[in-house]
C-alpha positions in Angstrom: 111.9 76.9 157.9 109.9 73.8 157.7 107.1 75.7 155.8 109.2 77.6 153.7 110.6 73.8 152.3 107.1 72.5 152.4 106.6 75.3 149.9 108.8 74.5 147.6 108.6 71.2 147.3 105.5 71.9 146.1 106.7 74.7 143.5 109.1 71.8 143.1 106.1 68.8 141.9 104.5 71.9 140.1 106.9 72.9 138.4 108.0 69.2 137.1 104.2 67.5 136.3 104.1 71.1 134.1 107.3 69.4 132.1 106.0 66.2 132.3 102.6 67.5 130.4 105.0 69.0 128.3 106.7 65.7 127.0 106.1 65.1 123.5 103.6 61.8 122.7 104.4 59.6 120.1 101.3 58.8 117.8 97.9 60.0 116.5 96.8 62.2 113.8 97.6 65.7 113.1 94.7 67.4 110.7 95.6 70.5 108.7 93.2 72.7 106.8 95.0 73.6 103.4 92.8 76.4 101.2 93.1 74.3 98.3 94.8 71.0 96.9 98.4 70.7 96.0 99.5 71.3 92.1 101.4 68.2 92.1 104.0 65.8 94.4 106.9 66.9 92.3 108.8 69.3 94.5 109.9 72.4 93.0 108.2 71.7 89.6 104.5 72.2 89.2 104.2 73.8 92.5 102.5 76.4 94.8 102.8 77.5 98.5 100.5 74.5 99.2 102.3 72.2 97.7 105.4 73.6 99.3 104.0 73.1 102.9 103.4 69.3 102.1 106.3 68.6 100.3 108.7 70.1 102.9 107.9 67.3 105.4 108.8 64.6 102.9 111.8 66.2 100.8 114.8 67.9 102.5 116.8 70.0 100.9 120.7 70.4 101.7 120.3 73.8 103.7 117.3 75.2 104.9 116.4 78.3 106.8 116.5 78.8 110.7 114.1 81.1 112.4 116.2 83.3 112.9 117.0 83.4 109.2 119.9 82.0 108.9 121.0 79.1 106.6 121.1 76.1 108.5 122.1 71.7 108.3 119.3 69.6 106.6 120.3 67.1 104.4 123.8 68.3 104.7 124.8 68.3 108.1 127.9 70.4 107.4 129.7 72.5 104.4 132.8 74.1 103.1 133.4 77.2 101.0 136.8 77.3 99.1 138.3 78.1 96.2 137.8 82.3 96.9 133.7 81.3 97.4 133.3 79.4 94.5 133.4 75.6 95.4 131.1 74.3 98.3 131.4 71.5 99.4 128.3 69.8 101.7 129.2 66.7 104.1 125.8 64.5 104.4 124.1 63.6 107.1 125.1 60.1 108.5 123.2 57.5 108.0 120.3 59.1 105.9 117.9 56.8 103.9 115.2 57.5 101.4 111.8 56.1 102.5 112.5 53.0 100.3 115.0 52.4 103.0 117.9 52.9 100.4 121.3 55.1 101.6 121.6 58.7 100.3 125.0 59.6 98.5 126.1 62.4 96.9 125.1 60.4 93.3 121.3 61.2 94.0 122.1 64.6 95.2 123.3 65.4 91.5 121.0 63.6 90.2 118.5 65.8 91.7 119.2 68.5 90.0 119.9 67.4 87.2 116.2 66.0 87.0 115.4 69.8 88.1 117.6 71.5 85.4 116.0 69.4 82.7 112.5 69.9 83.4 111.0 73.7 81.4 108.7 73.9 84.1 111.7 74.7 86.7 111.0 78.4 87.0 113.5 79.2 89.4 116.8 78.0 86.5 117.1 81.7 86.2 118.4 81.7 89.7 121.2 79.5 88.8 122.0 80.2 85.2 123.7 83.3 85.1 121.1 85.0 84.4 120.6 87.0 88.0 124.4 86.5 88.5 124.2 83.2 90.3 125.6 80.2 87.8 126.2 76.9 88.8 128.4 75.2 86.8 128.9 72.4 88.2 127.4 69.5 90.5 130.0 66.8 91.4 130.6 63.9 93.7 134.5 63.4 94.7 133.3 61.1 97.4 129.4 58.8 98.4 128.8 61.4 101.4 130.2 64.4 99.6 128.6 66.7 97.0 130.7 69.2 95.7 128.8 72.4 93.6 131.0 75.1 91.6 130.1 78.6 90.7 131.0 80.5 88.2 132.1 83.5 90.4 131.8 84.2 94.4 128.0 84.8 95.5 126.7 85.3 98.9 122.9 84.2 97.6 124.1 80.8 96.6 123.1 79.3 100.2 120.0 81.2 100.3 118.5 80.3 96.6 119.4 76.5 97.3 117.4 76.9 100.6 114.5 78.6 99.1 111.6 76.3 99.4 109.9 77.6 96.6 112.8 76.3 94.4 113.8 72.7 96.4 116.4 73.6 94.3 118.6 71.9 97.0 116.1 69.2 97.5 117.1 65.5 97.4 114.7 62.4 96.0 115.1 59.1 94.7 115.6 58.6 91.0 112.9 56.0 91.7 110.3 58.6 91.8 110.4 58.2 88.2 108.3 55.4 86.3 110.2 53.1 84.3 109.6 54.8 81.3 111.2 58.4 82.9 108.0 60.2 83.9 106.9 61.1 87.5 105.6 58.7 89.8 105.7 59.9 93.9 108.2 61.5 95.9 110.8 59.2 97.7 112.5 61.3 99.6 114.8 61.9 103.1 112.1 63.8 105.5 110.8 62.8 108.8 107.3 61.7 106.9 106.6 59.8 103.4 103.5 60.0 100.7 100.9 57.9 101.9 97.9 59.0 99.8 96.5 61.5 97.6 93.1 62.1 97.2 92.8 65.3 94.6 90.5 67.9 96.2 89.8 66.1 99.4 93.3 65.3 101.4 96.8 64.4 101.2 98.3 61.8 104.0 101.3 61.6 105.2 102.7 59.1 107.7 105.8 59.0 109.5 108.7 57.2 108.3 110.7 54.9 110.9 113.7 55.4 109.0 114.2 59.1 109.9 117.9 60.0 111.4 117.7 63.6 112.3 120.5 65.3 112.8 122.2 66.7 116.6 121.5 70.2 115.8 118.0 71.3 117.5 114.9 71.9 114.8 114.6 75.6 113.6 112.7 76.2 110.9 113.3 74.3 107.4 116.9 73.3 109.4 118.2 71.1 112.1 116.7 68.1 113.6 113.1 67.3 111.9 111.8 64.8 114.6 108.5 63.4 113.9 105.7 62.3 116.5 102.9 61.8 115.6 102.1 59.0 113.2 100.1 61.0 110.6 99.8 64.1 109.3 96.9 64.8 106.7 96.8 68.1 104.9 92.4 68.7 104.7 91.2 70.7 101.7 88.9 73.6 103.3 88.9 76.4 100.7 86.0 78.2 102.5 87.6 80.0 105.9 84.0 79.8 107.8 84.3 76.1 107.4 87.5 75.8 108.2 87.0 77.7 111.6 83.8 75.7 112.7 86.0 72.6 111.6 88.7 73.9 114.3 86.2 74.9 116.7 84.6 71.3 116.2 87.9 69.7 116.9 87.0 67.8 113.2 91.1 69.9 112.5 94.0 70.8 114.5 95.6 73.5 112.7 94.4 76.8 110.5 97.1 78.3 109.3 98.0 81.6 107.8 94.4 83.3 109.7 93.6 86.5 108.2 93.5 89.8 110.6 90.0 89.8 110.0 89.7 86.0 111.3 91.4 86.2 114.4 89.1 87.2 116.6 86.5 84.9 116.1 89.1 82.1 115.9 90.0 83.0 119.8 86.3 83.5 120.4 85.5 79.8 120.1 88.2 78.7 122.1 90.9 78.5 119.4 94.9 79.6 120.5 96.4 81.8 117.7 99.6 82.4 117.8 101.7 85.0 115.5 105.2 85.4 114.1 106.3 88.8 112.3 106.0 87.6 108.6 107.8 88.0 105.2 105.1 89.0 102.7 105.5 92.0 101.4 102.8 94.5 101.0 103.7 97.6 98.6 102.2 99.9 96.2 103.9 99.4 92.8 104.7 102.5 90.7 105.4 102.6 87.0 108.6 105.2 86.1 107.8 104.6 83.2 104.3 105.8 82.8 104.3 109.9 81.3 103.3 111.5 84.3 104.6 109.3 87.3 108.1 108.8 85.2 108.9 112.6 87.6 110.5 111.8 90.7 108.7 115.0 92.3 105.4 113.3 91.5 106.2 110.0 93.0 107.5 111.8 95.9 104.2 113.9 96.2 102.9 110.3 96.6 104.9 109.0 99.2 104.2 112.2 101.5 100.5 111.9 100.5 100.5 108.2 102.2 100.3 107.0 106.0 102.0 103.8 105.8 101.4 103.5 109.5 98.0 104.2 109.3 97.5 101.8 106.3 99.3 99.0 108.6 97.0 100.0 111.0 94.1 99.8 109.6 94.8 96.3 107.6 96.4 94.4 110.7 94.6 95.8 113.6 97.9 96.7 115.3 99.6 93.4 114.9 101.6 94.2 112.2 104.3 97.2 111.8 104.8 99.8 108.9 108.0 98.8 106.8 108.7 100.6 103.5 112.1 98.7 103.0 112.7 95.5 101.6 114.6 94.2 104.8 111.6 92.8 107.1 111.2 93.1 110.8 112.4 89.4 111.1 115.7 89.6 109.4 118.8 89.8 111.3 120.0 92.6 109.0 117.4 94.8 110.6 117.6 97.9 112.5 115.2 101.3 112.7 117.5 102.8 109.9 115.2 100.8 107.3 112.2 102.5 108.7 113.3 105.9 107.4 111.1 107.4 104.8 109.3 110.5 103.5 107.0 111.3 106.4 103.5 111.7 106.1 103.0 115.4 105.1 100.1 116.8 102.8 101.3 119.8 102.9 104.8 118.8 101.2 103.0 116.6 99.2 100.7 119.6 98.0 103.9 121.2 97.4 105.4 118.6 95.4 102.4 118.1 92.8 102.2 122.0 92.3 105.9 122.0 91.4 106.0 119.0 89.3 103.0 120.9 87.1 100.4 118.6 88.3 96.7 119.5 86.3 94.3 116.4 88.0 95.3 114.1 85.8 93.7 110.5 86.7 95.9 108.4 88.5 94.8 104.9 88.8 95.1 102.1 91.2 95.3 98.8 90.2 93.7 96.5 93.0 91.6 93.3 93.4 89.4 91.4 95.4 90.9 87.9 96.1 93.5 89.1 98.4 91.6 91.3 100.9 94.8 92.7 102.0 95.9 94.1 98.5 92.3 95.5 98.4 92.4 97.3 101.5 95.6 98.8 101.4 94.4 100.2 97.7 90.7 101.7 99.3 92.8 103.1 102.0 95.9 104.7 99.9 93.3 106.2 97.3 91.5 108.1 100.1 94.7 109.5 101.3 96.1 110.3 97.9 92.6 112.4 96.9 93.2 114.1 100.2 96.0 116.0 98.9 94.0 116.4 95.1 95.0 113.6 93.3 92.3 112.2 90.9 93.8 109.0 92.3 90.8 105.8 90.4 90.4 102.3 91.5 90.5 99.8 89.0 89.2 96.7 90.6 90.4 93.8 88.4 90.2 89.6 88.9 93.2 88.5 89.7 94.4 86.5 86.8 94.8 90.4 84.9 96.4 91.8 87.2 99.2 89.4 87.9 99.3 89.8 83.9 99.6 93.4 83.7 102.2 93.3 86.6 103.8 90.7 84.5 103.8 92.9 81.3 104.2 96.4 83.4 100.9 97.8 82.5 100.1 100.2 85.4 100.4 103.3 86.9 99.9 101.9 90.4 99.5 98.6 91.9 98.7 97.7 95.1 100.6 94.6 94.9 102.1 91.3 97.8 105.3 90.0 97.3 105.9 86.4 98.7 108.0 85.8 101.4 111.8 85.8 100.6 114.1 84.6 103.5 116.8 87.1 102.3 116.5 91.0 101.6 118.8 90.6 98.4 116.2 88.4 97.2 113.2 90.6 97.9 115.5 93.2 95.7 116.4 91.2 93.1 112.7 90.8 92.6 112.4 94.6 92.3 115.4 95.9 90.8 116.5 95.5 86.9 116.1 96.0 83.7 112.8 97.3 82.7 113.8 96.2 79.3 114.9 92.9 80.4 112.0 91.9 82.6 108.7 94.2 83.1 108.2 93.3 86.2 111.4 95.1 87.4 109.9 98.2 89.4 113.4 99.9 90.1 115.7 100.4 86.7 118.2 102.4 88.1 122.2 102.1 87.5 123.0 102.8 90.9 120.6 100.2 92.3 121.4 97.8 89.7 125.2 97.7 90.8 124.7 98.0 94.8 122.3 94.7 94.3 125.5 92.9 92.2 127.9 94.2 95.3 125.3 92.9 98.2 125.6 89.5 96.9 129.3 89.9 96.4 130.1 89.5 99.6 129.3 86.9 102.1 130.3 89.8 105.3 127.4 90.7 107.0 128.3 94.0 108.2 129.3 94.8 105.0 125.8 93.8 103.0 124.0 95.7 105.4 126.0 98.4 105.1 124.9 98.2 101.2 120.8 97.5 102.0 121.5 100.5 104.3 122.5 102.5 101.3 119.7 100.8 98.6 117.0 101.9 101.4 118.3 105.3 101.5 118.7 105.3 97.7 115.1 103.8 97.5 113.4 106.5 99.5 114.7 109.4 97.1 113.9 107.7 94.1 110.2 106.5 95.3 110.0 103.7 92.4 107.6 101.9 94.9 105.6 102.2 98.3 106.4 99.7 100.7 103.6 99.0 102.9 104.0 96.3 106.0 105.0 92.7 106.3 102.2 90.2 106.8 102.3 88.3 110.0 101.5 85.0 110.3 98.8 83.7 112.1 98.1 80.4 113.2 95.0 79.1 115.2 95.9 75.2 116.9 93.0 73.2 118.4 93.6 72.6 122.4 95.2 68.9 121.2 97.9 70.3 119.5 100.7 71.1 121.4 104.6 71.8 120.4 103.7 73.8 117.8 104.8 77.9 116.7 104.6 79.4 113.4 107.6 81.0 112.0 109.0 84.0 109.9 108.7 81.7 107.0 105.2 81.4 106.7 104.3 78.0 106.6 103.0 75.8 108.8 105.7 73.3 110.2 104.1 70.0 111.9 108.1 68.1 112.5 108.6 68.9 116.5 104.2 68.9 117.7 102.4 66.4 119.0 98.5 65.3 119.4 97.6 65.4 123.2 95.1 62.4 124.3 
């Protein structure tokens, strides 16, 4: 008996000095390795995902996204919907300040976005306008710690777009950002770290800001508590990977995020942790409806038989990443295996198909290019598969700067193509279904699709929107008006000093919450 309590007071001391090298330490630097240098300090305006990843740890929006992908607190700590879904109403959190130790009220939340609104380089306005059904119409303040916004009609997207941090369409700063004279000076914002310096093409530094009240609600993603430790954070510009990696390896940077497959093995080889989250960027082969000869539903058909999706997953993330034709990923809580369903991979069907549709060898070609390995792949891969089954199926390898345009303009037969990571799957459709005539980029103009996107963001039920992405995946796979692929993960390598860290669904790297170890 006396052993058996010997033993676990041990497990006991163990188990406890394990916590207790687990408590978070205040101070120190934290070193990221960005690809390239931010577009600006101006959230939301003259932006990119770089500039996002900064920007998040010194502006907070009202809502941001969990992990789980949920809308979450921020800024706001609470909200209320009224009015049949068209007034909200957002409760801030107590005691916030901007970093020039000034108190937040609902006066600078409006003010916000009415400095977003009036800027023509807002590109996401179109989210909010009426144009993609969303309108906002108007922002007011009935009390100092209440911000009320009213829509036009009921929306279920309305929490989503304002926590999409491409957008910061919810994001709160200081009017005195602004010079005196009205144009942009620096971010003065709410988040757990302020602007210390920006040095164009070699670093941006952050430092912690004292002031920071987080809210009760534990950090998940972009919501919930956003406590800070360590002192600084400074973004490094690495554009070349090898550099990056001998940098991590050299302990000279603590974090390389968003690793390509092909980088992670020689990350782990010199001694760096990765760890991996399923992702939201979604890879796909476009296909024009439009163009004479794919415009025939049996020949885009023939396609989708022709095509292992599984084996194209495969063979771009080594196994770590999961065929998905459906624009519901992996990570979101709407999914389930029903949004795996697809035309199988058959040749012979696919043989079938093209003989029926009156296929002669036409070419087919593939629009690919080479800055986005990934894009590149998948197209080398799909082309095999499709002259397989006798397509004439062509690679056109284009820079990328063309074919963003001709995806822009709709100039393509196919396209291996990446969406960016939308927390929502109504937002991944809304950038695929419309109006062909309205917007080129619009890969689904269908009726039917059209009018089950306007009911999915109708109605703020769950089981009811999935019931609807249930039937726009089933609706999706006859119709074949483009090849989803996989989902990205994300892949992050830390440094053995880094601890508390974990990527997330969202992609980017999140430094609130880790901690430099001595």
């Amino acid at each position: 008996m006396k052993a058996m309590f010997g033993g676990l007071a041990l497990a006991l001391v163990l188990a406890a000095s394990a916590v207790a090298q687990e408590t978070p330490r205040d101070g120190g630097t934290i070193t990221v390795a960005l690809t390239a240098d931010i577009r600006s300090t101006d959230p939301g305006i003259n932006r990119d995902s770089n500039t996002d990843t900064v920007l998040q740890h010194v502006v907070e929006s009202l809502v941001g996204y969990r992990d789980d992908l949920t809308v979450g607190p921020s800024l706001a700590e609470s909200w209320t919907v009224s009015d049949g879904g068209r007034t909200y109403d957002f409760k801030l959190r107590p005691g916030a300040l901007f970093h020039n130790g000034k108190p937040v009220t609902s006066a600078e939340v409006k003010w916000s976005w009415q400095h977003r609104w009036a800027d023509p380089a807002w590109l996401c306005r179109p989210l909010f306008d009426g144009s993609s059904a969303l309108k906002v119409e108007a922002v007011e303040t009935p009390d100092p710690q209440t911000v009320r916004f009213r829509l036009a009609a009921p929306n279920a997207l309305f929490l989503a777009q304002l926590a999409q941090f491409q957008c910061f369409a919810g994001g709160v700063i200081s009017p005195d950002s602004l010079n005196a004279d009205g144009s942009w000076n620096a971010p003065i914002g709410t988040g757990p770290y302020q602007l210390d310096s920006w040095n164009r093409g070699q670093a941006v530094v952050l430092k912690r800001f004292a002031g920071y009240k987080p809210l009760a609600e534990p950090a998940s993603g972009y919501a919930g508590a956003r406590i800070a430790h360590a002192d600084t954070i400074r973004f490094q510009i690495v554009p070349d990977p090898s550099t990056a990696e001998a940098a991590l390896a050299a302990g000279q940077i603590d974090l390389l995020p968003s690793l390509a497959p092909a980088q992670i093995d020689q990350v782990k080889a010199n001694g760096g942790t990765v760890e991996t989250a399923p992702g939201l960027g979604w890879s796909a082969i476009l296909v024009q409806t439009r163009d004479p000869l794919l415009s025939d539903p049996r020949m885009r058909l023939a396609i989708a038989h022709a095509i292992d999706i599984r084996q194209v997953a495969q063979a771009r993330a080594g196994g770590l990443a999961d065929a998905n034709p459906s624009a519901v990923p992996q990570a979101s809580t709407f999914f389930d295996d029903g949004f795996l369903d697809w035309p199988d991979y058959d040749p012979a069907k696919a043989q079938a198909l093209l003989q029926e549709a009156g296929y002669k060898g036409q070419p087919i070609t593939i629009q690919t290019n080479r800055r986005y390995d990934g894009m590149y792949d998948s197209s080398v891969v799909v082309q095999a598969m499709l002259a397989a089954v006798g397509i004439d199926a062509r690679l056109e390898v284009l820079d990328w700067a063309t074919q963003l345009d001709n995806y822009m303009a709709g100039r393509f037969q196919l396209q291996s193509f990446g969406y960016s990571a939308r927390l929502d799957p109504s937002l991944m459709y809304t950038a695929v279904v419309g109006s062909k005539d309205k917007s080129p980029t619009a890969q689904w103009d269908d009726p039917q699709a059209i009018a089950l996107l306007a009911q999915s963001v109708q109605t703020d039920d769950p089981a009811a929107r999935k019931a609807i992405l249930h039937q726009m995946h089933a609706l999706m796979a006859q119709q074949v008006p483009i090849i989803g692929l996989y989902y990205d993960i994300v892949a992050d390598a830390a440094g053995p000093k880094l601890k508390g860290y974990k990527p997330w669904p969202g992609g980017k790297p999140i430094l609130w919450g880790a901690w430099k170890a001595e």
